[in-house]
C-alpha positions in Angstrom: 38.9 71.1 4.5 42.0 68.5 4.8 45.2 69.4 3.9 44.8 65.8 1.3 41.5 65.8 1.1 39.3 68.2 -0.9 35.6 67.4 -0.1 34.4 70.5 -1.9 35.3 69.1 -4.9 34.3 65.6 -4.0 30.9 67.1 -3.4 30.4 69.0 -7.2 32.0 65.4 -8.7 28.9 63.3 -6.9 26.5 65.7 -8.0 28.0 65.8 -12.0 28.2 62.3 -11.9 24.8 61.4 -10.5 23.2 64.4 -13.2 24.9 63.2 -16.2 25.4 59.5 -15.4 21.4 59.1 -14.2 19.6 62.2 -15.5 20.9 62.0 -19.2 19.7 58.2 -19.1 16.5 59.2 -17.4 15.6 62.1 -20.1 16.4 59.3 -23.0 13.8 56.8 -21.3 11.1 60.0 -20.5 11.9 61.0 -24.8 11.6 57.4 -25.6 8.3 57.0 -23.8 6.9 60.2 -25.4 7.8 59.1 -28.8 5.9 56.0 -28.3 3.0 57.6 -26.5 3.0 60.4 -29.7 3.0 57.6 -32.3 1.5 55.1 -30.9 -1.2 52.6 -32.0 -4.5 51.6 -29.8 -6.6 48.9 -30.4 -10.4 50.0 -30.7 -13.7 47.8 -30.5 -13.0 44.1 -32.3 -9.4 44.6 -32.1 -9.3 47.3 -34.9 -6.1 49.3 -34.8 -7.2 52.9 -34.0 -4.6 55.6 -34.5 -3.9 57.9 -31.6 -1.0 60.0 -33.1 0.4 63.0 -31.0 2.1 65.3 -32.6 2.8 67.1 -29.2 4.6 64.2 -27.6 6.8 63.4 -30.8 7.4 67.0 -30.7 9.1 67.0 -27.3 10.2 63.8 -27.6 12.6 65.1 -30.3 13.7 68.1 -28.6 14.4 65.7 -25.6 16.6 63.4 -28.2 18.6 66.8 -29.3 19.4 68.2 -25.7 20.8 64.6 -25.0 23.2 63.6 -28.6 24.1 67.9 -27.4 25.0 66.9 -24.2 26.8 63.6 -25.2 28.4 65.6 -28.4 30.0 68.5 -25.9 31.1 65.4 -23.3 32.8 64.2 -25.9 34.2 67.4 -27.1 35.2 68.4 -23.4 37.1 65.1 -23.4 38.8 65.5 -26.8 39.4 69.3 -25.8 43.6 69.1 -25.8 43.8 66.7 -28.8 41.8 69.0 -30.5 43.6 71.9 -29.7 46.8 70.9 -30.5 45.8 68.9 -33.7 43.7 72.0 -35.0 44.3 74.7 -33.1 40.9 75.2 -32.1 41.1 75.4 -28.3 37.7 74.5 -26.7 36.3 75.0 -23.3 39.5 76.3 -21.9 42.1 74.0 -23.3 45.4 75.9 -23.3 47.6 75.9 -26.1 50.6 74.0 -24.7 
C-alpha cells in the first residue's frame, strides 16, 4: 500500500459502486419484467385477448420493488445521516453527535 494511495479502499469503492450503481438498476428492470410477465395479456386464436395472470411473478416482482425503494430509502438516509443527527438527534448508521 502507498504512503498516498489507498488501493484497499479503492478496491471496496469499485465494487459498491458497480453493486449499487448497476445491480439496483438491474433488479428494477428483472421486477419490472416480472410484473409484466405476472400481469400480462396474450393474444389467443383470432386475436382474442387471453389472460395469462401470474400471481407468482407479481408476487416477486413486488418484493423485488421493496428491497430496491429499501435500498434507495437507507442511501438516502446514510447520506442525510449528520443532518439528521444534529437536527433531531437521532444519530443513524454511526453519525456522531458533534
Amino acid at each position: 500500500m502507498s504512503s498516498w494511495f489507498n488501493y484497499t479502499a479503492v478496491w471496496q469503492i469499485i465494487v459498491a459502486g458497480l453493486l449499487v450503481g448497476a445491480g439496483l438498476p438491474a433488479l428494477f428492470a428483472v421486477a419490472v419484467r416480472l410484473n409484466a410477465e405476472g400481469s400480462g395479456v396474450a393474444t389467443g386464436h383470432g386475436g382474442a385477448a387471453v389472460s395469462t395472470r401470474n400471481p407468482v411473478f407479481v408476487a416477486v416482482s413486488w418484493l423485488i420493488f421493496g428491497v430496491v425503494l429499501l435500498a434507495v430509502v437507507a442511501g438516502v438516509l446514510f447520506i442525510a445521516r449528520d443532518f439528521i443527527g444534529h437536527q433531531t438527534g437521532l444519530y443513524l448508521f454511526g453519525a456522531k453527535p458533534k
